[in-house]
N, C-alpha and C positions, 0 to 999 in steps of 0.2 A: 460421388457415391458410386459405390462399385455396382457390379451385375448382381440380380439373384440366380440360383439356378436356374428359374425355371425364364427367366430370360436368355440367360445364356443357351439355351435350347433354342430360345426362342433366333437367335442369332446364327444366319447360314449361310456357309460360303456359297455364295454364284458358281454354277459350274462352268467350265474355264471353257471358252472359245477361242477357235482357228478360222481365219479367213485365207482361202485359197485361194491362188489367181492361174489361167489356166495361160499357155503359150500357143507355139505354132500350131494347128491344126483344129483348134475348136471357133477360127473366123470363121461366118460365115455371111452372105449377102443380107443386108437388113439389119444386122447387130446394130443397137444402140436407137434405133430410131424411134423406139417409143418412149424413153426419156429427153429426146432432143426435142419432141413435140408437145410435151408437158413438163420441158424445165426453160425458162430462162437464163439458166444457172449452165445448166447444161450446152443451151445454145452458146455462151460465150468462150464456155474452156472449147467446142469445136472450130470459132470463129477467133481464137487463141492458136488454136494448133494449125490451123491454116497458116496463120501469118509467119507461123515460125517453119512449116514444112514448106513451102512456098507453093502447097496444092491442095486443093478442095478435099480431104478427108473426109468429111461427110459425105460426100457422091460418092467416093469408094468403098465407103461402110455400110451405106445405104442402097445403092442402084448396080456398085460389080463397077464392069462384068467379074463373074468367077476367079477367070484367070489373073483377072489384076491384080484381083487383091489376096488372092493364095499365092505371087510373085512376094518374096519374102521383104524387099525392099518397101512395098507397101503394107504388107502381113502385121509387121512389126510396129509401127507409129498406129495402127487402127487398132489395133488390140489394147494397145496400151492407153489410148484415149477413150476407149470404148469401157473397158476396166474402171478406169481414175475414175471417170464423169458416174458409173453404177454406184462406185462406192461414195462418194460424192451425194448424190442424189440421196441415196439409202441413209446417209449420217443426216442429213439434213429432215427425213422422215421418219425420225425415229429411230432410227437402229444402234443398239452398240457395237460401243469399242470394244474389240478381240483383247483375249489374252496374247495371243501370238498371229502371225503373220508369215504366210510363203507362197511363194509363185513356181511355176516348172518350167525350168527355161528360162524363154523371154519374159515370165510372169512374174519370175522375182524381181523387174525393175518398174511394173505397179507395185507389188505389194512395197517393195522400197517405198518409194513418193508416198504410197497411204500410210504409210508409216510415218512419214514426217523426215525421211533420212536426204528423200530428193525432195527440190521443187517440184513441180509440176516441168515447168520448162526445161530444165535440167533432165529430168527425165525422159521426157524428150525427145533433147536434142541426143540424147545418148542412145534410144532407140534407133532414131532415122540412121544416125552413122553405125548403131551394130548392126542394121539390116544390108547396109550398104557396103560395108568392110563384108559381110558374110555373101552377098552374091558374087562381091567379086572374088571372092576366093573359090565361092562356084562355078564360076569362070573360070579360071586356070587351074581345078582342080575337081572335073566333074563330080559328083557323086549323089547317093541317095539314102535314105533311113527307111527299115522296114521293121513293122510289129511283130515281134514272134509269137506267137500264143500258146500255152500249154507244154511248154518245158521251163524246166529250173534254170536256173543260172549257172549252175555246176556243167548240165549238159552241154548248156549255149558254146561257153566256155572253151571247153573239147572242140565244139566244132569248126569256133572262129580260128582255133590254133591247126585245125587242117587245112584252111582255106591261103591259097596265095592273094595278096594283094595287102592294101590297108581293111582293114574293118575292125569294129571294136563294139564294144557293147556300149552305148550312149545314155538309151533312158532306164530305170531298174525302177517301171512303173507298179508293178504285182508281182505279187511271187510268180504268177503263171501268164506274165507279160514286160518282155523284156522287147525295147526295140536296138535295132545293129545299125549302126552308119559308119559311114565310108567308100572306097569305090564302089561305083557301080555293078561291075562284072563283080566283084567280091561278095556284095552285098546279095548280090541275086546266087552266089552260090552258098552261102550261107541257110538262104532263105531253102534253096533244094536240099540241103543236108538235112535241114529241121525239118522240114516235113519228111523227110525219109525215116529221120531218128523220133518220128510221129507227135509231131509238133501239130496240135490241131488248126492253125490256120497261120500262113505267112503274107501281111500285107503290108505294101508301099505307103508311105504316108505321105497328102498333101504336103510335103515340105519341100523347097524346090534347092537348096543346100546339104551337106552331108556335114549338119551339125552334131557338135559332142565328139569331135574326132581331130587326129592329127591332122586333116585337111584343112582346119581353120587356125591354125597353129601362126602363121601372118595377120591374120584377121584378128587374130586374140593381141599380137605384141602393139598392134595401131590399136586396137580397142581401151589398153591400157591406157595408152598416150591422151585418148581423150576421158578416160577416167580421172586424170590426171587433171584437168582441167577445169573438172567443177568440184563444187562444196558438196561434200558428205555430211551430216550429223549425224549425233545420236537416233537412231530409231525412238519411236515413242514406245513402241512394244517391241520383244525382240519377235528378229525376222529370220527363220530358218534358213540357210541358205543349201543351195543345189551340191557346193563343191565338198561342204564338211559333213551336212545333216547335221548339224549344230548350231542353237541360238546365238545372234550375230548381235551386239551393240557398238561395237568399235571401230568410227569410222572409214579406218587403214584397213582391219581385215575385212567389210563391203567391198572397199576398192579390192582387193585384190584379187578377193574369191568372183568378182564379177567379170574379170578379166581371163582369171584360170576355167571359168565356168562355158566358156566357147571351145575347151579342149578337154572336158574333163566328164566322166559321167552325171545325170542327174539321178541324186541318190533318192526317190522319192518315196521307194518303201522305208528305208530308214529313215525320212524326215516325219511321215506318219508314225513310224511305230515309234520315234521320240516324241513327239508332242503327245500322244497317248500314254506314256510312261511320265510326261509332265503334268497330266490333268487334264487334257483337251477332251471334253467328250462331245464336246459339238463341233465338227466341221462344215463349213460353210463354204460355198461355191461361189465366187461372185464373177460373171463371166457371159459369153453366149451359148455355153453349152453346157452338158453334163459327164465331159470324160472328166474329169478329178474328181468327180463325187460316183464312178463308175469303179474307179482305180480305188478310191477309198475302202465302201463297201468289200471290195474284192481279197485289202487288205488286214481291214481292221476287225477286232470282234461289234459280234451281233447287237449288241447292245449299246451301240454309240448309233448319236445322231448326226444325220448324213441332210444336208441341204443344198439344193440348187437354186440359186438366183440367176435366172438368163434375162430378164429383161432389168428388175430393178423398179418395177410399180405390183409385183407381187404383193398381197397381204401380207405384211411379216409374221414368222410365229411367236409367242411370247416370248422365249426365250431369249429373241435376237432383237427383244427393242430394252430403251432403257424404262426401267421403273420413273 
């Protein structure tokens, strides 16, 4: 029997959700530790990722020091286990499945795995060797990343192409938040032009590599190699990725764009203003901090909802549990 009208009224789409997964720079000392203390779900993916990192993860997530774990080699396996185990926890309490799925950076290879595209372990193992392909390229090829604040990307632009050395535009976080990587001396002249060309604030980022740039251009063709290595699937949702700003399902273009994505800008106001052109009115932060749902607001109109999950035993709001 068909619908009458007044059920078919009665009948309404969900409106569509985005879970965002945040990268280098939103660790911090303590992430994760109020889920590891009230999951045992939780305790074993960390006593999981130990066996496979061959070091105590949870001490570096939980106790530091600072330096250690903002040392990108470690940065990168805590974030990503910190991530999975939120999202994790949160599915198991209720929460729903997103329409769509993306990370900035190193977050697209959580949002991969909660996608269903990696294992867990796969994911990874692929973490610990891109943190470890990326210092060592920091090693023979010093450099750093700074936030611009409060110029366009037209302006930025102009200034990078007056500057001698490598530098390049890397994150295209807000319209009025672009960060620059590449050499160092480059990078810090970059930074003096923009505030000359009145750029309201130029800062260094806890990142201890000069990711998104031809500096990691070796680190990207090893990176491949071990791309190469594990199983891809289809995503269960599609997953934005960093290199196109386009919904990914097709195992070879993950691999590939995850390889090109260590030399290649993160496009992240265009991956917000497409999922907002696809329906997304809920974004979602699932992480230890609030810069992607800072960069959100900054980008999108007023009238979308903007969520931060940092620990992952928050009261959900209705929207983000299942009926």
């Amino acid at each position: 029997m068909g619908y009458t009208q007044t059920q078919k009224q009665e009948v309404r789409e969900m409106p569509k959700i985005a879970y965002m997964f945040p990268g280098q720079g939103s660790q911090k000392v303590g992430m994760g530790h109020e889920i590891y203390e009230r999951s045992e779900d939780v305790r074993r993916l960390f006593k999981e990722a130990e066996e496979i990192l061959g070091y105590d993860i949870a001490k570096i997530c939980f106790e530091g020091p600072a330096d250690v774990l903002n040392d990108t080699v470690y940065t990168q396996p805590a974030l990503y286990v910190v991530e999975f185990a939120m999202f994790k926890y949160l599915l198991d309490n209720g929460l729903r499945y997103p329409d769509f799925m993306f990370g900035h950076s190193l977050g697209e290879i959580p949002a991969l795995a909660c996608a269903g595209a990696l294992s867990f372990e796969d994911g990874l193992r692929l973490v610990k060797r891109r943190g470890e392909l990326m210092a060592e390229a920091g090693r023979k090829h010093p450099g750093k990343l700074a936030a611009i604040i409060g110029l366009t990307k037209d302006a930025l632009e102009d200034i990078v192409r007056q500057v001698d050395g490598v530098v390049v535009l890397a994150n295209l976080n807000s319209p009025q938040q672009i960060v620059v990587s590449g050499e160092s001396d480059a990078v810090d002249a970059v930074a003096k032009k923009a505030k000359e060309a009145g750029a309201k604030r130029a800062v260094v980022l806890k990142v201890s590599v000069a990711a998104h740039s031809p500096l990691m251009k070796e680190a990207a063709e090893q990176f491949e190699d071990e791309l190469n290595r594990i199983e891809i699937k289809k995503p269960k949702v599609p997953v934005i990725q960093n290199v196109t700003a386009q919904p990914t399902y097709e195992p070879e273009t993950i691999r590939r764009n995850l390889a090109l994505q260590l030399i290649s800008p993160v496009r992240w106001v265009d991956t917000l203003t497409l999922a907002w052109k696809l329906g997304v009115r809920t974004f979602v932060e699932i992480g230890p901090g609030k810069v992607l749902s800072g960069l959100a607001k900054r980008t999108l109109p007023s009238e979308v909802e903007i969520i931060s999950i940092q620990t992952g035993t928050e009261t959900l709001p209705e929207v983000l549990t299942v009926a």
